[in-house]
Steps between C-alpha positions, in 0.01 A plus 500: 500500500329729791751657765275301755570163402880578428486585886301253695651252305869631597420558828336141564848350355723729742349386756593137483877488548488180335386664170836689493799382256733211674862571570742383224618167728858637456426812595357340857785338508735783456318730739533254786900408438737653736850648339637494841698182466708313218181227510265770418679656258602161310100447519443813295732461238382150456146587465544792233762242305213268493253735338676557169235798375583665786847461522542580122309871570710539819773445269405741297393740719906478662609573116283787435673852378306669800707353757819584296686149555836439367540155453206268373327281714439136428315362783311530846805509727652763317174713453494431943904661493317780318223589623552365925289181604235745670421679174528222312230354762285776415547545186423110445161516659398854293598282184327204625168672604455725201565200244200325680257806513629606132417127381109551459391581150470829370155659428399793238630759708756396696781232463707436818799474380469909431448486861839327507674725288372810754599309786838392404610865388377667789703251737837618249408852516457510901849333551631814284297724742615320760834610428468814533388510854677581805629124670324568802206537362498268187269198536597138528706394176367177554120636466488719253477305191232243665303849591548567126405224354178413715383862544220454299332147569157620586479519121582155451261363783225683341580309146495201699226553728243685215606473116271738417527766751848520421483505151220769544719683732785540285250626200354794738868575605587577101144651388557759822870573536447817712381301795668405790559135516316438863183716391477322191506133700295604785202587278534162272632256755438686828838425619894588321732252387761626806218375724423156309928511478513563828268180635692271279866600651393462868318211436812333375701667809715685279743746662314786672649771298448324193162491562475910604609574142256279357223650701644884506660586149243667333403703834611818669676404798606650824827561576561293732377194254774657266730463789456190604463323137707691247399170258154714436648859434769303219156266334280817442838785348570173292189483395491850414785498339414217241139622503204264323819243465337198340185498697297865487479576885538886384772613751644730313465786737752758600729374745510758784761606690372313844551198319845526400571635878275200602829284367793777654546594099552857423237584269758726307615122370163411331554567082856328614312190643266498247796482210665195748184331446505556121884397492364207681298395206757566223753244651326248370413692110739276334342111607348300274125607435359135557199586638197749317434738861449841451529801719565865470809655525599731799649837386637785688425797364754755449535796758243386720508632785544270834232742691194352349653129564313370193582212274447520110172380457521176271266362314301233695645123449320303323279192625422228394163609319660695223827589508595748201710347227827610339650644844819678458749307733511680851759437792164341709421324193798307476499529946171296486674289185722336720277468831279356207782215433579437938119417512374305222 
């Protein structure tokens, strides 16, 4: 397949808007309902009761070891005591949205529901992060797992919009690992996922900050975009912290200390965040291994020293062309196990 047609072909089918993937109806519907009266919020609740695959991974979601409940819970109202009608709002239409964009079939290369995997972790692993910065600075609760979850889109509007490009892209991205993402993608597609990501979320008038972190996570950014959105500065240290995490963008680059300052964190604190993260994943060693998804285990190494703020460098999760049999059970393993059983 030559470079050029990958690109004219892409570029003709960007710009038509109406090529672009639909809203999930619900998801419309969500977006537009007010939580600033009993009517509104009734009309929520409703809605997600009435979608039972969504309620069940909401459900789910509200029972997960990561956000350390202690009593179970059983249905949408209690997930809503939980988790606040606004995030629940939010955290609805991320759900809602991916499970549309994840439906399309998988091709030789790359199977979206890797993509699902990568998006639902990161979204877990920036509410840890999240945590540890200052309250005055800390981003909307309410946002960050919808930034999570739909930070990567553009690659799921590409496998929409060209099969084949995508499929292509994500061969190129494992046959060259050492190259950035964006350089790779502007030379086969003449334009980045962020960007294609980035058309899609204002098209469907999603939240301007949501679509920022689409558009900006893989990018340096000024300070004053760090300022503003703190949502982008928590997508790309997750992403760096789970590096080639079910889809093989390559981020695993050092994290520097501008980018832990970026988020008011004392760099001092990186091995420790980087073990939180771990401890994040073994919570959840000890469910039931329903589901066959492998992915690398994140280790620590002893006596590392927090100056060169480096993870561990795991091995690179597997995809869905090939993934290596007779894994030795990992804490993301079994992580991935269980996000595994919420979506499928």
């Amino acid at each position: 397949m030559s470079k050029d047609r990958i690109g004219s072909k892409l570029q003709l089918a960007l710009g038509n808007l109406d090529s672009l993937p639909a809203m999930p109806a619900i998801a419309q519907k969500l977006l537009a309902l007010p939580l600033d009266t009993d009517r509104g919020e009734a009309q929520m609740l409703s809605l997600i009761e009435q979608d039972p695959q969504l309620s069940a991974r909401i459900v789910g979601l509200a029972n997960s070891p990561a956000l350390g409940v202690g009593r179970k819970i059983t249905g949408i109202r209690d997930a809503a005591m939980l988790l606040g009608l606004k995030r629940l709002k939010s955290v609805a239409i991320g759900i809602a949205t991916m499970s549309k964009l994840t439906s399309q079939p998988a091709a030789k290369n790359f199977d979206p529901q890797d993509l699902w995997s990568h998006s639902m972790t990161i979204a877990i692993v920036m509410n840890t992060l999240a945590r540890e910065m200052p309250r005055r600075i800390r981003p909307d609760e309410n946002q960050i797992f919808l930034a999570g979850l739909l930070h990567d889109i553009g690659f799921m509007v590409l496998h929409h919009l060209d099969f084949q490009a995508s499929d292509e892209l994500h061969r190129q991205m494992r046959l060259q690992p050492k190259r950035h993402i964006h350089d790779l993608e502007l030379e086969l597609l003449g334009v980045t996922h962020c960007h294609i990501g980035a058309l899609l979320a204002r098209h469907w008038h999603l939240p301007s900050e949501i679509a920022e972190v689409v558009e900006l996570h893989h990018s340096p950014r000024p300070g004053d975009v760090a300022l503003a959105n703190p949502l982008v500065a928590l997508v790309s240290v997750a992403e760096k912290l789970l590096p080639d995490f079910g889809i093989a963008e390559h981020t695993n680059e050092e994290i520097g200390e501008d980018e832990w300052r970026e988020l008011c964190i004392d760099p001092a604190r990186a091995d420790e965040i980087s073990a939180l993260v771990n401890e994040l994943a073994m919570q959840v060693v000890q469910l039931p291994e329903t589901h066959q998804v492998s992915a690398p285990a994140i280790k620590i190494p002893e006596g590392q020293g927090a100056a060169s703020h480096r993870r561990a460098a795991p091995q690179r999760a597997p995809s869905a062309a090939g993934r290596p049999a007779g894994e030795t059970r990992s804490p993301i393993r079994a992580l991935l196990n269980w996000l595994g059983g919420l979506w499928r």
